[in-house]
VEXZAZA-482932 format. One record per residue (C-alpha): residue number from 0; x, y, z. Coordinates in steps of 0.1 Angstrom, whole numbers. Layout:
<NUM; <X; Y; Z>>
...
END
This chain:
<0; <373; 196; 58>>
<1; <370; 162; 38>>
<2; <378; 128; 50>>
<3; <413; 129; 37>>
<4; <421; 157; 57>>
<5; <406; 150; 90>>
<6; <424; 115; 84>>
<7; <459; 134; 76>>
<8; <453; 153; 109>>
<9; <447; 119; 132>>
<10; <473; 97; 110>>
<11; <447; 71; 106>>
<12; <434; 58; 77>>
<13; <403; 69; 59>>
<14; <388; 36; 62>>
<15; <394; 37; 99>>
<16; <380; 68; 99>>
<17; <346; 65; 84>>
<18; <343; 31; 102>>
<19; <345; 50; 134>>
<20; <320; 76; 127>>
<21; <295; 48; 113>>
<22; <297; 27; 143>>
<23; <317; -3; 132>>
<24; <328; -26; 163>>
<25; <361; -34; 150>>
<26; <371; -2; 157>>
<27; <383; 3; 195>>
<28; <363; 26; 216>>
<29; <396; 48; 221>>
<30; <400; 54; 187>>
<31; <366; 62; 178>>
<32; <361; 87; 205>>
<33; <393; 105; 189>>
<34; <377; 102; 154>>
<35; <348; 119; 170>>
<36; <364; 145; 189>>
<37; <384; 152; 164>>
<38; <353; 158; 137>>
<39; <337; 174; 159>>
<40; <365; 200; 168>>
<41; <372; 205; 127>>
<42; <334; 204; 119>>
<43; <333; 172; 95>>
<44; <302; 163; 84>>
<45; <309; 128; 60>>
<46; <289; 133; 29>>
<47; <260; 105; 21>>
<48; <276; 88; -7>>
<49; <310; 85; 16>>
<50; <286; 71; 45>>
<51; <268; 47; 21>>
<52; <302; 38; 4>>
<53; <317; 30; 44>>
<54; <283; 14; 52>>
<55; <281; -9; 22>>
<56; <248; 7; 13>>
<57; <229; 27; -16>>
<58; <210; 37; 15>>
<59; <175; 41; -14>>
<60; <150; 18; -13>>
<61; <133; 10; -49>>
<62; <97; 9; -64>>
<63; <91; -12; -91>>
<64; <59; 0; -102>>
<65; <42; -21; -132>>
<66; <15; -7; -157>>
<67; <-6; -23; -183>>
<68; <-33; -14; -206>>
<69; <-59; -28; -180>>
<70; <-44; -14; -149>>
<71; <-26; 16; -138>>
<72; <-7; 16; -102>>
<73; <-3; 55; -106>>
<74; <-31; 64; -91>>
<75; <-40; 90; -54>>
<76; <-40; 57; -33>>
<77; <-6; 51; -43>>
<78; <8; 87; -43>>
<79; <-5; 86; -7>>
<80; <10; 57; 0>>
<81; <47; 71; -14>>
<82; <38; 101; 6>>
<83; <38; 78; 42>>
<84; <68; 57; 28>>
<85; <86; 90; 20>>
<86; <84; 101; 56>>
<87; <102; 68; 67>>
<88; <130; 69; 43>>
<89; <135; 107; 53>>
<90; <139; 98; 88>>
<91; <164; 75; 83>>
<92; <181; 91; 58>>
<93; <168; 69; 29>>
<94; <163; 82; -6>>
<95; <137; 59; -33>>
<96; <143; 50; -68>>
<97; <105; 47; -84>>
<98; <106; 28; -116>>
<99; <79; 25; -138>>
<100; <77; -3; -160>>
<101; <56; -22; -188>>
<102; <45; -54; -166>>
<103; <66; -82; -194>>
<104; <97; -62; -175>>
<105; <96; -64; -143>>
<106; <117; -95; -138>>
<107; <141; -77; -156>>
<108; <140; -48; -139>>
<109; <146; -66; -102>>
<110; <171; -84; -117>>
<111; <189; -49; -129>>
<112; <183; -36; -94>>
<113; <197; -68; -76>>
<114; <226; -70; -97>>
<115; <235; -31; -96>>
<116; <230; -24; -59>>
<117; <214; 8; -62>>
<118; <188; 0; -38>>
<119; <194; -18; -3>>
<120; <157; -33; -11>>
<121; <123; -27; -26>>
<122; <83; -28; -18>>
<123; <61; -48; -34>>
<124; <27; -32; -45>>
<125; <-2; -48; -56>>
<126; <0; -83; -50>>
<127; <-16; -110; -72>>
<128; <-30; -140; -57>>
<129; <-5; -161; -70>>
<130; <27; -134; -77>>
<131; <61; -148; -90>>
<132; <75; -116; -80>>
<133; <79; -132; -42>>
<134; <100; -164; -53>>
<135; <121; -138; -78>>
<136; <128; -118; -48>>
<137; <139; -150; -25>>
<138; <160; -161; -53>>
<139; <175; -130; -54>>
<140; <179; -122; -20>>
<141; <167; -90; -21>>
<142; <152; -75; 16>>
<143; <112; -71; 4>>
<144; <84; -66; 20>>
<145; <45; -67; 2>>
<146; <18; -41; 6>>
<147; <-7; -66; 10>>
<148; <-3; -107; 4>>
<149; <-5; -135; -16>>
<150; <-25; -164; -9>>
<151; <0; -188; -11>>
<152; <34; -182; 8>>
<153; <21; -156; 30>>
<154; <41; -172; 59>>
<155; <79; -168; 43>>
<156; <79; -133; 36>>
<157; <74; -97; 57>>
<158; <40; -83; 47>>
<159; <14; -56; 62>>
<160; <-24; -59; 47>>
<161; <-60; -46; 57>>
<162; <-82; -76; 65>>
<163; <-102; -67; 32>>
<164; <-123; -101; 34>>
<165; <-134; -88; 76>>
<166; <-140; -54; 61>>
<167; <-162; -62; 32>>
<168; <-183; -87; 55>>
<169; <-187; -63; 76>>
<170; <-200; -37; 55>>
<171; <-222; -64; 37>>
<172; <-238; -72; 66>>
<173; <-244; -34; 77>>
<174; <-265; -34; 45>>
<175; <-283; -64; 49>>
<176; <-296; -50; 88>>
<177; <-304; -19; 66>>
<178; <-328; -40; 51>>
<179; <-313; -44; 16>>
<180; <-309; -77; -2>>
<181; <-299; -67; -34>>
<182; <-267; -53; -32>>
<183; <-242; -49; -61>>
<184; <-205; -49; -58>>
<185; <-180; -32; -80>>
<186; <-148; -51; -66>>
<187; <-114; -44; -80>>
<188; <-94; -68; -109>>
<189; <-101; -99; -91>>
<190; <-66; -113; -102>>
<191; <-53; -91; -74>>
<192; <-52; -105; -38>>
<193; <-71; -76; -22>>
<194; <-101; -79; -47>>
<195; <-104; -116; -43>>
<196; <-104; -112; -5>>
<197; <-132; -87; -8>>
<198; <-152; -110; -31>>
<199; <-156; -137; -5>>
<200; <-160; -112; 27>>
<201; <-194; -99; 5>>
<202; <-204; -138; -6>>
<203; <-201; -149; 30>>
<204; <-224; -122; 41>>
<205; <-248; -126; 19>>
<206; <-248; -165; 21>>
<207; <-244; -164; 61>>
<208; <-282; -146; 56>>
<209; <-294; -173; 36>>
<210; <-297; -154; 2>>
<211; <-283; -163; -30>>
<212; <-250; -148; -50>>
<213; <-263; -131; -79>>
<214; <-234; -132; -104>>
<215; <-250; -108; -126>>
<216; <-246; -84; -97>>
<217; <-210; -86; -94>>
<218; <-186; -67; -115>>
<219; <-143; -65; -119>>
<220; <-126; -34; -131>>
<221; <-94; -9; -126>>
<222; <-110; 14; -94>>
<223; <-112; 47; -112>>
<224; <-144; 71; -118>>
<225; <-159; 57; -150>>
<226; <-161; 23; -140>>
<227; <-183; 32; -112>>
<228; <-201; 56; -138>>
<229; <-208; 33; -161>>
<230; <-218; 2; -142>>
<231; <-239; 23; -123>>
<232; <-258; 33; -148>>
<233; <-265; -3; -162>>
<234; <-277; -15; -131>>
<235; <-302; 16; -122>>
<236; <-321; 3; -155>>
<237; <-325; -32; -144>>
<238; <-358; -41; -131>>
<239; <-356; -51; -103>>
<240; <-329; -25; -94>>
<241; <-303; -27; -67>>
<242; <-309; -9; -37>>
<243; <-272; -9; -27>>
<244; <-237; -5; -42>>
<245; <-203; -16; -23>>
<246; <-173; -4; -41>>
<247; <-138; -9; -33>>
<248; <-125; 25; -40>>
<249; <-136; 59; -27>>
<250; <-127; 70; -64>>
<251; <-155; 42; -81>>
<252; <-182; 55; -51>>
<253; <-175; 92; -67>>
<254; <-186; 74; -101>>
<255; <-219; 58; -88>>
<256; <-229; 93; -70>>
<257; <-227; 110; -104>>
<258; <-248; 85; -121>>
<259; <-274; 80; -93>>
<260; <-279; 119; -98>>
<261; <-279; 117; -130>>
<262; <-306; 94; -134>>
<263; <-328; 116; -110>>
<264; <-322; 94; -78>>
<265; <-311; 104; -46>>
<266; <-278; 87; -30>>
<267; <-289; 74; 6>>
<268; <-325; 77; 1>>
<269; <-332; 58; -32>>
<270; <-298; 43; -36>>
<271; <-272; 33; -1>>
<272; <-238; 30; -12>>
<273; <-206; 17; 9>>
<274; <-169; 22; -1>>
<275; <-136; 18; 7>>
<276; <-122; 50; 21>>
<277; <-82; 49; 20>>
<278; <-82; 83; 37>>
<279; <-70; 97; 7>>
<280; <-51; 132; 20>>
<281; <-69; 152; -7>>
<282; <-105; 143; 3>>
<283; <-106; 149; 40>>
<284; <-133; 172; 51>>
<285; <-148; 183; 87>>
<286; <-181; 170; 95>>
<287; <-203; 138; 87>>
<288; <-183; 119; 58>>
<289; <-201; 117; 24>>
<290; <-197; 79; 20>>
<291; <-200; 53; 48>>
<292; <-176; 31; 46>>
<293; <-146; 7; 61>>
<294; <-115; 29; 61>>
<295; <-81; 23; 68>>
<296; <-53; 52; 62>>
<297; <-30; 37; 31>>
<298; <-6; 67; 40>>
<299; <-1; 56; 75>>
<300; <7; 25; 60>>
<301; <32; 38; 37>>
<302; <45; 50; 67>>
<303; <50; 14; 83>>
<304; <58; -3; 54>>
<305; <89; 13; 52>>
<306; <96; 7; 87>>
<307; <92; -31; 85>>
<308; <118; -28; 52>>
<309; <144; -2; 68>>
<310; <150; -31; 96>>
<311; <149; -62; 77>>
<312; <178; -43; 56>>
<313; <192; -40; 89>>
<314; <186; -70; 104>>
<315; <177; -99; 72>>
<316; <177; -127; 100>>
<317; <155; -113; 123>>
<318; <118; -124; 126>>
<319; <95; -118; 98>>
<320; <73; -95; 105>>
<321; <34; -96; 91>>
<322; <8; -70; 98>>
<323; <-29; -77; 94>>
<324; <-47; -40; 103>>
<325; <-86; -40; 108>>
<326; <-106; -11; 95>>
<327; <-134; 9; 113>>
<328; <-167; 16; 98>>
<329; <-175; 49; 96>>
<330; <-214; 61; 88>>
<331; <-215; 89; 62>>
<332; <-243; 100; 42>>
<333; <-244; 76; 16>>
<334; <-267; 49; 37>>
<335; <-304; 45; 49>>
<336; <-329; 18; 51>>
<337; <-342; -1; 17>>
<338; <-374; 19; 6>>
<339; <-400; -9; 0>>
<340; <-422; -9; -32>>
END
């Protein structure tokens, strides 16, 4: 049974058809309970491009995913984080478009999605602090909402974000009670909103405590394994040596373990290191974490990111809706008190 045939049957039209299954209010509640019955008894089931056709939908939800030579977006933390959004959009019957583009294209490529209307609206990933994308967006009129913020127009547009300046003051100051004063950070690209917050939640700490910023102790990079390798290993030779690493990715902590090892130290004893844990589905493990550090679950919100952009699509005038999500410390293995001289 296909619309045409269900609409032969009832002598209505197919339009007034699928608006009655979809819920339109122009449709009389007579009618609609006829078109219902009526499916029901024949067992139509509308297929989803009919339903987005009647709906004026794509009913898919894009991801415009940028990549440069310094940076690369495909990482775990975002494969968990399409993992959460996934689960939204299968709920609600959603599909994603994920493009990945050099970063010179992405105005382009928002501008192709706008004008095609192959999605119904996209998620913004990692914000600058200063992002054109948002003012694109608004110009366009394209439903968005950002993973994370911008420091300027934070207040016009839907958002969700982990207080990342809270978190790193926080875990700043749980090393400075441990007794260390010389604490290195390897923060991410500091162009990016996150990374900047972080910056001044470990300044802030460490100025609150009446010490000093040492710049040569601060380092910017793309969060993978090697950067926290190779920085690692640099600092271990400096005299005096930092007695504490903070790292903004579980994946540059994994880094700073191997080259703490390597160089015949011992990680929590010799050398306390903090992180940021995303929760990252592949490294869960029972029993007392590796890393302390301030975690937050990037898959759960993947998960509420999508909710927050499935009903602004719905609803564009409704309230904007901005998320700020605090992070819990968690004590692992990788922390102790600073071993005097």
């Amino acid at each position: 049974m296909n619309l045409k045939e269900l609409s032969s049957i009832l002598n209505l039209s197919q339009t007034t058809v699928s608006r009655a299954l979809n819920g339109y209010p122009e449709v009389g509640e007579k009618t609609r309970l006829r078109v219902v019955e009526a499916a029901q008894k024949y067992n139509y089931h509308p297929s989803s491009s009919a339903k987005r056709l009647a709906m004026g939908r794509a009913h898919t939800v894009g991801h415009i995913v940028p990549q440069n030579e310094d940076h690369s977006m495909i990482n775990p933390h975002f494969s968990d984080f399409i993992a959460g959004a996934g689960e939204t959009y299968s709920r609600f019957g959603y599909d994603m478009l994920i493009s990945v583009v050099p970063e010179e294209d992405q105005e382009k490529s928002y501008r192709e999605l706008a004008k095609s209307g192959r999605v119904d609206g996209v998620i913004v990933h990692g914000p600058l602090k200063d992002d054109p994308r948002i003012e694109l967006l608004e110009s366009l009129k394209l439903p968005f909402v950002v993973h994370g913020r911008t420091e300027d127009f934070r207040d016009r547009y839907c958002w969700l974000d982990v207080n990342n300046r809270s978190s790193f003051k926080r875990a700043t100051n749980f090393l400075l009670d441990l007794g260390h004063t010389r604490i290195a950070l390897l923060n991410g690209l500091e162009e990016m909103d996150f990374a900047f917050r972080r910056r001044i939640g470990y300044e802030s700490a460490l100025i609150a405590r009446g010490l000093e910023v040492d710049q040569g102790l601060i380092f910017s990079s793309d969060l993978i394994e090697p950067y926290g390798y190779d920085v690692t290993k640099k600092l271990l030779r400096q005299s005096p040596m930092p007695t504490a690493i903070l790292t903004s990715s579980v994946l540059t902590a994994l880094g700073v373990v191997r080259a703490t090892q390597e160089s015949g130290l011992q990680v929590g004893r010799d050398v306390s290191v903090v992180t940021f844990d995303d929760q990252l589905s592949f490294m869960q493990y029972p029993g007392v974490p590796l890393f302390t550090s301030v975690r937050s679950s990037i898959k759960d919100a993947g998960r509420r990111v999508a909710e927050i952009l499935l009903d602004r699509i719905a609803n564009p005038d409704g309230e904007l809706v901005q998320e700020l999500w605090e992070t819990d410390l968690v004590v692992g293995r990788s922390t102790g008190p600073c071993r005097t001289s």
